[in-house]
C-alpha positions in Angstrom: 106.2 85.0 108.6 108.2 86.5 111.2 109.5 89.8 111.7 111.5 89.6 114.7 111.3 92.0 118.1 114.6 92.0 119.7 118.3 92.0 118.5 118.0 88.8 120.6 121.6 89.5 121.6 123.8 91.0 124.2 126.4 93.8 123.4 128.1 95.8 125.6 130.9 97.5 124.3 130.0 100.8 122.5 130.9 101.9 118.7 132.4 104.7 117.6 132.1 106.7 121.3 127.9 105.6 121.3 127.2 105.3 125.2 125.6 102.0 126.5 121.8 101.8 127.0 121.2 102.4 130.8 118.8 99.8 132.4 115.8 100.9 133.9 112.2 101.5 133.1 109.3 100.1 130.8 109.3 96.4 132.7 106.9 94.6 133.9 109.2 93.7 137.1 106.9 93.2 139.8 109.5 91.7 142.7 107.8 88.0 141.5 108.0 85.1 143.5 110.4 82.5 142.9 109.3 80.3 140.3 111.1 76.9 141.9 109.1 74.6 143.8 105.6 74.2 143.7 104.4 72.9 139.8 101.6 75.7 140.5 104.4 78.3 140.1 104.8 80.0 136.6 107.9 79.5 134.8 108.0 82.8 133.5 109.3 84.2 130.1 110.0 87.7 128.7 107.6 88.2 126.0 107.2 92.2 124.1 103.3 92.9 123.7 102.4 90.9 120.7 100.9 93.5 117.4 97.6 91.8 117.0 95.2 89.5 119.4 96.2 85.8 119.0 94.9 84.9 115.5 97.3 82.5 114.3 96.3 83.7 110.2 97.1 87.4 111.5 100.3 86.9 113.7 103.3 87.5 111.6 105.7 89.0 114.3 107.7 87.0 117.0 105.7 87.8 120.1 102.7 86.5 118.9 104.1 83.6 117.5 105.7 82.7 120.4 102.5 82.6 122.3 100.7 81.2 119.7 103.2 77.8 119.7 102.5 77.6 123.4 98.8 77.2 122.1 98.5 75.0 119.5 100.3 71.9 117.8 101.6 72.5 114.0 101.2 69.4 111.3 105.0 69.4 111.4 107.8 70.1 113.9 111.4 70.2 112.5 114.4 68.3 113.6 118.1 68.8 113.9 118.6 68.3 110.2 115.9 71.1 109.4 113.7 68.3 108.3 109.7 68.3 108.9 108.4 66.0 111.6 105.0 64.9 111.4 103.7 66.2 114.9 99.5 67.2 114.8 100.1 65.2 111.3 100.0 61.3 111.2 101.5 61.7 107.8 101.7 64.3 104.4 102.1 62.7 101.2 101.8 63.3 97.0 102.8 62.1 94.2 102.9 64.9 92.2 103.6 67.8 94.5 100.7 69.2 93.4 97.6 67.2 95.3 98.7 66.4 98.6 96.9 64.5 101.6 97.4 65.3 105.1 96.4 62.6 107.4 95.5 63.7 111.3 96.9 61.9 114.3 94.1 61.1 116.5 93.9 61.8 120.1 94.0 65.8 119.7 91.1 68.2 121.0 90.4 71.6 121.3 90.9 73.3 125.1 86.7 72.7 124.7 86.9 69.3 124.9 85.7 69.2 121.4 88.1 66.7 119.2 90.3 68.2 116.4 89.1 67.8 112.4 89.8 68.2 109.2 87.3 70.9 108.7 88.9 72.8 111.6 92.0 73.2 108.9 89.5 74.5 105.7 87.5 76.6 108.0 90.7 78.7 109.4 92.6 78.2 106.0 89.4 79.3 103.8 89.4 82.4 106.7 93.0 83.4 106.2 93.3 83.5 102.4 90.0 85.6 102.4 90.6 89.3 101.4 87.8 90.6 103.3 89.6 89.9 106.7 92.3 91.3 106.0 94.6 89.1 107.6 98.8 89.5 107.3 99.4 86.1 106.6 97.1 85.7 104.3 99.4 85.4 101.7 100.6 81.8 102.3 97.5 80.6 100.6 98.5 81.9 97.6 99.5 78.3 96.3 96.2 77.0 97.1 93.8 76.2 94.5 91.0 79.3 94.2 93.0 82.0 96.4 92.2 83.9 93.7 88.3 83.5 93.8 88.9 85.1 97.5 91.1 87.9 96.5 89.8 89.3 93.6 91.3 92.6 94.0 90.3 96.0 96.2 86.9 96.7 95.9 85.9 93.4 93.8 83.2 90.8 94.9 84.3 87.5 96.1 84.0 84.8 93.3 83.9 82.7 96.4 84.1 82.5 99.8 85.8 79.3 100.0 89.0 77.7 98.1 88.0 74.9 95.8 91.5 73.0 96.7 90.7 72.3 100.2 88.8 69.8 101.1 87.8 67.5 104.5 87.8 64.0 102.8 86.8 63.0 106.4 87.6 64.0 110.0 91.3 62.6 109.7 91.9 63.5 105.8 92.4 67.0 104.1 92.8 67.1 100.8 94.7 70.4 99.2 95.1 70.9 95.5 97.8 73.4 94.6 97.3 75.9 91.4 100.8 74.2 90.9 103.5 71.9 92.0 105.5 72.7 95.5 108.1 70.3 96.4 108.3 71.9 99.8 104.6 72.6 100.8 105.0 70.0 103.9 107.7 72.2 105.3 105.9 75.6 105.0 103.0 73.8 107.2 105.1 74.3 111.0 104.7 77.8 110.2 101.9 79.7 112.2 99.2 80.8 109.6 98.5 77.0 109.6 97.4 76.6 112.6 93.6 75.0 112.5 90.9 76.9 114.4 87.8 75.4 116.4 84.0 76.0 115.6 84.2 78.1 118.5 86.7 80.7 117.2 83.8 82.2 114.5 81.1 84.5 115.6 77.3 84.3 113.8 78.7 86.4 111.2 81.7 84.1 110.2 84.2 86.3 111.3 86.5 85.5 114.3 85.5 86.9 117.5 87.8 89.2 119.8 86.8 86.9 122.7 88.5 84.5 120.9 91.4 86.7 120.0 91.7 87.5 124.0 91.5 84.0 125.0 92.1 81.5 122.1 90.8 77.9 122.4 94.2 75.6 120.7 94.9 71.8 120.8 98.6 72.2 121.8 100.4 71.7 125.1 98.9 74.8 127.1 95.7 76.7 127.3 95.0 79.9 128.4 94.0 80.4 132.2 92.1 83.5 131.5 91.4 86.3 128.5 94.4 88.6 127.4 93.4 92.3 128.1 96.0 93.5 124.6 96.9 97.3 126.2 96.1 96.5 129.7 97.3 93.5 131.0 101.6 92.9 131.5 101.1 88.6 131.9 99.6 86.1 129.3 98.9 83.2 131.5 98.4 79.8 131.1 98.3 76.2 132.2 99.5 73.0 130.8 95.9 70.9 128.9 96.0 68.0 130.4 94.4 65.9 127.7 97.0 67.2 125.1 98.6 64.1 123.8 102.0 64.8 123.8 104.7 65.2 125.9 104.5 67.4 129.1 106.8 69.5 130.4 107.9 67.2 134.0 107.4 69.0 137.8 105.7 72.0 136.6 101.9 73.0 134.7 101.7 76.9 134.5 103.3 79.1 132.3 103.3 82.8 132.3 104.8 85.3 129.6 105.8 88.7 131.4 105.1 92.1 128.4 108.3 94.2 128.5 108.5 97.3 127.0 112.4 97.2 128.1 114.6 94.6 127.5 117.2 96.0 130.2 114.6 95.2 132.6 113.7 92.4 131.8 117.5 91.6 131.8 117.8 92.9 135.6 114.5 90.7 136.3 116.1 87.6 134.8 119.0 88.2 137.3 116.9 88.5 140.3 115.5 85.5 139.3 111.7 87.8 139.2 111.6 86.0 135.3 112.9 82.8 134.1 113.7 82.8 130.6 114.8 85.6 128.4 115.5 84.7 124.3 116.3 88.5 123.4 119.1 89.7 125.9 119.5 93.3 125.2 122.6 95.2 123.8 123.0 96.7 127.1 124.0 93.6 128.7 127.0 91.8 126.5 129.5 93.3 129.5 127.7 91.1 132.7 125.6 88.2 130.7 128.2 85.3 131.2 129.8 86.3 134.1 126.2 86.8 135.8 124.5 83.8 134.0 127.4 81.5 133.6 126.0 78.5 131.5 122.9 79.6 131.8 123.8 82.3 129.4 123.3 80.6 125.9 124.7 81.7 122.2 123.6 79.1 119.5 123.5 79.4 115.9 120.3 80.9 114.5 118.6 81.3 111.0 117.8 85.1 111.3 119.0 88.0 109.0 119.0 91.7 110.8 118.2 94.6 107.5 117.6 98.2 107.3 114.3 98.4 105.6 113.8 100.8 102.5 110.5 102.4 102.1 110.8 102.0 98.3 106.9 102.4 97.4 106.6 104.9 99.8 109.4 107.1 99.5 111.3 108.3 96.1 114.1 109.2 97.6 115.0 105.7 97.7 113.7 104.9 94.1 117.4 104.2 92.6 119.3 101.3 93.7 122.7 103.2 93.2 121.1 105.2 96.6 120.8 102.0 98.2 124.0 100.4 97.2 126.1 103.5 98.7 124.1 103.2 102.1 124.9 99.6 102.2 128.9 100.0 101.1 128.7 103.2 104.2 127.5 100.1 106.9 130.8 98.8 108.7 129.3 95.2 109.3 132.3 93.5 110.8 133.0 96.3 113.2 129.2 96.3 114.5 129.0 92.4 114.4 132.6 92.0 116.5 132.3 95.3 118.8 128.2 96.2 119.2 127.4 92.1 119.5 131.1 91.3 121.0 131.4 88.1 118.1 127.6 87.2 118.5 126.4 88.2 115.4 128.3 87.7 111.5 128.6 90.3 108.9 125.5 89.4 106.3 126.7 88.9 102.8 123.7 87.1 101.3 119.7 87.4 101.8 119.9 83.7 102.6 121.4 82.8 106.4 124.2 80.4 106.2 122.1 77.8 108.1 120.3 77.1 105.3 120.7 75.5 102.5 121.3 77.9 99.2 123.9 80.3 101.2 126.4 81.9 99.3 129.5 83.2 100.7 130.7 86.6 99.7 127.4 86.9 97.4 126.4 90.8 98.4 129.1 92.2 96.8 127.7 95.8 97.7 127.9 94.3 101.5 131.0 95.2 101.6 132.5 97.9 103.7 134.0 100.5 101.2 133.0 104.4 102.7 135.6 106.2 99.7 133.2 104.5 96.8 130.1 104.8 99.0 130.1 108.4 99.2 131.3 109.4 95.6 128.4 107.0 94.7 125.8 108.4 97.3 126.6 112.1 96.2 126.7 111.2 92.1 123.2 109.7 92.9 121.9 112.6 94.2 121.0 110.8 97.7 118.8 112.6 100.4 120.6 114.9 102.8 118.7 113.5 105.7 118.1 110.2 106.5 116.0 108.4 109.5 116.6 105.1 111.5 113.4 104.2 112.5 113.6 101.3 115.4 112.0 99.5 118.1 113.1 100.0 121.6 112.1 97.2 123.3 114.2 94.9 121.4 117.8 95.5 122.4 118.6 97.7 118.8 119.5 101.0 120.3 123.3 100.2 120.0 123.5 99.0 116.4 121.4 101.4 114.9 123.1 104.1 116.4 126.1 102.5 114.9 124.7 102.3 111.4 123.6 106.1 112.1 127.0 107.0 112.8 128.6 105.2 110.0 126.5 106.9 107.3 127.3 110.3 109.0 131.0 110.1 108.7 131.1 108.1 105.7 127.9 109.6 103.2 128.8 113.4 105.2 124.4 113.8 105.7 122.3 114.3 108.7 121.1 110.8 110.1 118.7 110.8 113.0 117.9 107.4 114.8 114.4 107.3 116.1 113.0 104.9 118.9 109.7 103.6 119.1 108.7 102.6 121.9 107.1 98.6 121.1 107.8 96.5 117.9 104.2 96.7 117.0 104.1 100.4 117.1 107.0 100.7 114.1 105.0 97.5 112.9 101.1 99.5 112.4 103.5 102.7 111.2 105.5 100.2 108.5 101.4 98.5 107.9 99.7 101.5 107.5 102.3 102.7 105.1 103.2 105.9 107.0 106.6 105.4 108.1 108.9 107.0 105.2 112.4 106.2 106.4 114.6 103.6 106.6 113.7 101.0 109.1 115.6 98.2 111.5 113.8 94.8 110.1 114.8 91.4 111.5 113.7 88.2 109.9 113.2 84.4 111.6 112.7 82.2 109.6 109.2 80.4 109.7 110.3 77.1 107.9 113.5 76.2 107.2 114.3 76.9 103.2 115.8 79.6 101.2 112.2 80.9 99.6 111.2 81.7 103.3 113.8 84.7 102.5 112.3 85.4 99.7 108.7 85.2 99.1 107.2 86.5 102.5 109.4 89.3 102.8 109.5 90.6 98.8 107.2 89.4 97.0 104.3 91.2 95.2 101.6 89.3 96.6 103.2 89.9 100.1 102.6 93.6 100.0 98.8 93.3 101.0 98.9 90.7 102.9 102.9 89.0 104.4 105.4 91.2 105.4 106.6 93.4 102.3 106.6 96.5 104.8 108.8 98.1 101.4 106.1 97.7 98.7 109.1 96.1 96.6 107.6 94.4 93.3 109.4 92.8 90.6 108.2 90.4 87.8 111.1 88.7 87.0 111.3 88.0 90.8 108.2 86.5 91.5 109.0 84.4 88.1 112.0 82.8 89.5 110.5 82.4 92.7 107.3 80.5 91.1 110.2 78.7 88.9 111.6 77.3 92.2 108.7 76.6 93.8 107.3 74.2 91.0 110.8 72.3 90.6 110.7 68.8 90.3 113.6 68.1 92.7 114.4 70.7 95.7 118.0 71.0 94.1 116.1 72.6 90.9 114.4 74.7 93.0 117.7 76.0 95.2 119.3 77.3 91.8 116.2 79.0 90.7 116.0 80.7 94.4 119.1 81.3 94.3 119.0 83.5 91.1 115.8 85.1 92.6 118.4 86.6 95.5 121.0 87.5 93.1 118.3 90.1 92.0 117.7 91.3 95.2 121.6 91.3 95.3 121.5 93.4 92.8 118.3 95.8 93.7 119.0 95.6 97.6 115.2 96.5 98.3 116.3 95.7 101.9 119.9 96.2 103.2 121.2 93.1 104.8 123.3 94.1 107.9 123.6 90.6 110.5 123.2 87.5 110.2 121.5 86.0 114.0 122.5 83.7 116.5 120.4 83.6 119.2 121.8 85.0 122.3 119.5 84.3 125.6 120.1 83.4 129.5 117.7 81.8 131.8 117.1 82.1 135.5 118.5 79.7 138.5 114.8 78.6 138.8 114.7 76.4 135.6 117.4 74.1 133.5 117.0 71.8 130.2 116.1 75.0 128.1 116.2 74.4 124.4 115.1 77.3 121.5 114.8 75.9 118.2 115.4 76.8 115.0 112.1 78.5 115.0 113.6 80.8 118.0 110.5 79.4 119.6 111.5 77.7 123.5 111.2 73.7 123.6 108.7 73.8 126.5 108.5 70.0 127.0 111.6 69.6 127.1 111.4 72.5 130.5 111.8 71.7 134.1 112.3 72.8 137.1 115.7 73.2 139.0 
């Protein structure tokens, strides 16, 4: 699902003679008041200004996700072993990995009052898979029985308007047939796009609202105090629903994400104690984090991969993989991971992150750092002269990419330019609408914990229309392997047929992997006990105040 804002990491020192970011500007600072004491002060976290309104089937970027999983309850949480947890779900069973039945806890309700069922999960799942609302995540429906009646192609009439394998059974029991068998379809369902959706979220005309978008109505921990003004307002604000059935956060009821356009700042506001929780420290900061924060600064191991993003339906210049294998063998990884992110981030040598299972070490062989071979092979291949770094500037990435700009300078001997945009979702409509032709900074956090999250969402052909194949990459043999995995009898069969699905990427390098994550972030003297999960999503029960 999730492209990911910031570089979620601190890094001071600069490479090869690139200045540090200065601090300053683009905050939403505002001189705050203390958020210890009183439970009817915010704790208050850094957020960037999500891409879309809050429509859980058309969020597939961090920011909105974030704010999203303060909203609602998933079907499955995941624990320390990267397992799924029945959480909205009383249980998720098949015998054949093919039918499965997903049995509702009781107790949930909507924010309305009105209770959570079954049909709340067809109604938003039947919404997202429809190719008439356009939605980004559509694409995770693909599995389901009759996605294709609902996507028959541009310009083609609907065979249907609902998928034939979903069904309410009864207001505790939904029923989803697959078109085949997935071993791991109850881990996909913590991700985002799964989200149910009340009655309330559809206008007369099916479609849902932008009231609802501004102010959605979930059955998680926290609803929304008042409608989000997208462009206008700088807080997302909400309060703690007290008939939510699980556990609540102890001595405190509001919560309040602050929209940064600067991550310095919001740096600077996390040490003036004016916000309380910050998950993407920016590069600027590597130099004062832990002496400033002490243990309140926080480095923990993460499941993200940090790319350079090739154009490559957009943009011949990039058509031949020999291009793209000389710009990845220019990229000094272990000087950028070790200076830039001072240790904090590892040199990427697979599409898959080491915290999950089907990692292999040393597999991107054309990862490594070789600038003699990369330019005799850049120059036989008749690469482009000039090259642009597009990258978002309110995520912390000014250092690095200036670092991978400068290593393709003095190691491919072409004109790079680096080029900042100013929010996430501004490269992220650029990179949707197809308009952006260079190379782009892409981070990936995982949405579920398994290899095919690194594959499917981000390359496959069915992704391109509707996930987040921002590239356009398509390759049969691919999406073969990938369908081979998915419809393994054991998850071990599976991992080897993933696994030769990212030896072709290994070999095509449609993206260039650069990082592999951890997740880098401080919190204020105001709050203690906070967790970020795998998910890079914060723990908010778990919350309270110092």
């Amino acid at each position: 699902m999730r492209v990911t804002k910031g570089a979620q990491i601190v890094a001071g020192t600069a490479l090869l003679a690139l200045a540090v970011a200065a601090c300053g500007g683009g905050g939403a600072s505002d001189g705050g008041t203390a958020a210890g004491g009183s439970s009817d002060q915010p704790v208050r976290m850094e957020l960037g200004e999500p891409q879309e309104l809050l429509v859980p089937s058309n969020t597939t970027e961090s920011e909105g996700a974030e704010t999203l999983a303060a909203l609602f309850e998933p079907l499955v949480n995941y624990d320390e072993n990267k397992k799924p947890v029945e959480a909205a779900a009383e249980s998720i069973t098949s015998d054949d990995n093919k039918v499965w039945t997903v049995k509702l806890k009781k107790g949930y309700t909507w924010h309305n009052g009105e209770p959570v069922v079954a049909q709340n999960y067809v109604d938003a799942w039947n919404y997202a898979a429809n190719q008439e609302n356009a939605q980004s995540a559509g694409y995770f429906f693909a599995r389901v029985d009759g996605f294709a009646d609902l996507n028959p192609g541009k310009d083609k009439p609907l065979v249907s308007k609902t998928m034939k394998g979903l069904e309410a059974v009864d207001d505790t029991t939904l029923k989803v047939t697959l078109t085949a068998p997935f071993s791991q379809f109850k881990v996909v369902l913590g991700y985002t796009a799964f989200y149910p959706l009340p009655k309330a979220a559809f206008g007369p005309d099916g479609k849902i609202t932008a009231e609802f978008g501004s102010k959605p109505i979930g059955q998680g921990l926290f609803k929304m105090d008042k409608a989000y003004q997208k462009g206008t307002d700088q807080t997302i604000d909400m309060s703690v629903y007290d008939k939510y059935p699980g556990t609540k956060p102890k001595g405190w009821t509001k919560l309040q994400f602050k929209l940064y356009t600067s991550s310095e700042t919001a740096f600077n506001d996390l040490q003036a104690n004016n916000v309380d929780i910050h998950d993407s420290l920016p590069a600027s900061a590597i130099a004062t984090a832990k002496t400033a924060l002490g243990d309140r600064y926080q480095d923990q191991p993460d499941a993200g991969v940090g790319y350079i993003g090739v154009p490559l339906k957009y943009n011949p210049e990039f058509s031949n993989a020999e291009v793209r294998k000389a710009i990845s063998m220019a990229i000094d990884r272990k000087t950028i991971a070790e200076t830039v992110f001072s240790g904090t981030r590892a040199p990427a040598d697979d599409f898959i992150n080491p915290a999950i299972d089907g990692y292999r070490q040393g597999a991107c062989t054309a990862c490594a750092y070789n600038p003699a071979e990369a330019k005799k092979l850049y120059e036989s291949s008749n690469g482009p002269k000039k090259l642009e770094l597009g990258y978002n500037a309110d995520g912390g990435h000014k250092e690095w990419m200036e670092a991978v700009a400068n290593n393709l300078r003095a190691n491919l001997g072409i004109e790079v330019t680096a080029k900042p945009f100013e929010k996430f979702a501004n490269i992220l409509d650029d990179l949707d609408a197809k308009k952006y032709k260079g190379l782009f900074r892409m981070g990936w956090a995982i949405d579920y914990p398994s290899a095919e999250n690194y594959l499917t969402p981000i390359f496959g052909t069915g992704a391109i229309e509707s996930g987040s194949n921002y590239g356009g990459y398509s390759n049969k043999e691919f999406d073969d392997l990938v369908a081979k995995g998915d419809q393994a009898a054991t998850l071990e069969e599976g991992l080897k047929a993933y696994q030769q699905a990212d030896d072709i990427l290994l070999k095509e390098l449609p993206y260039i992997p650069v990082y592999f994550y951890r997740n880098n972030s401080g919190y204020s003297t105001n709050v203690k006990n906070v967790h970020i999960n795998l998910l890079n999503q914060v723990e908010w029960s778990q919350v309270e105040k110092a």
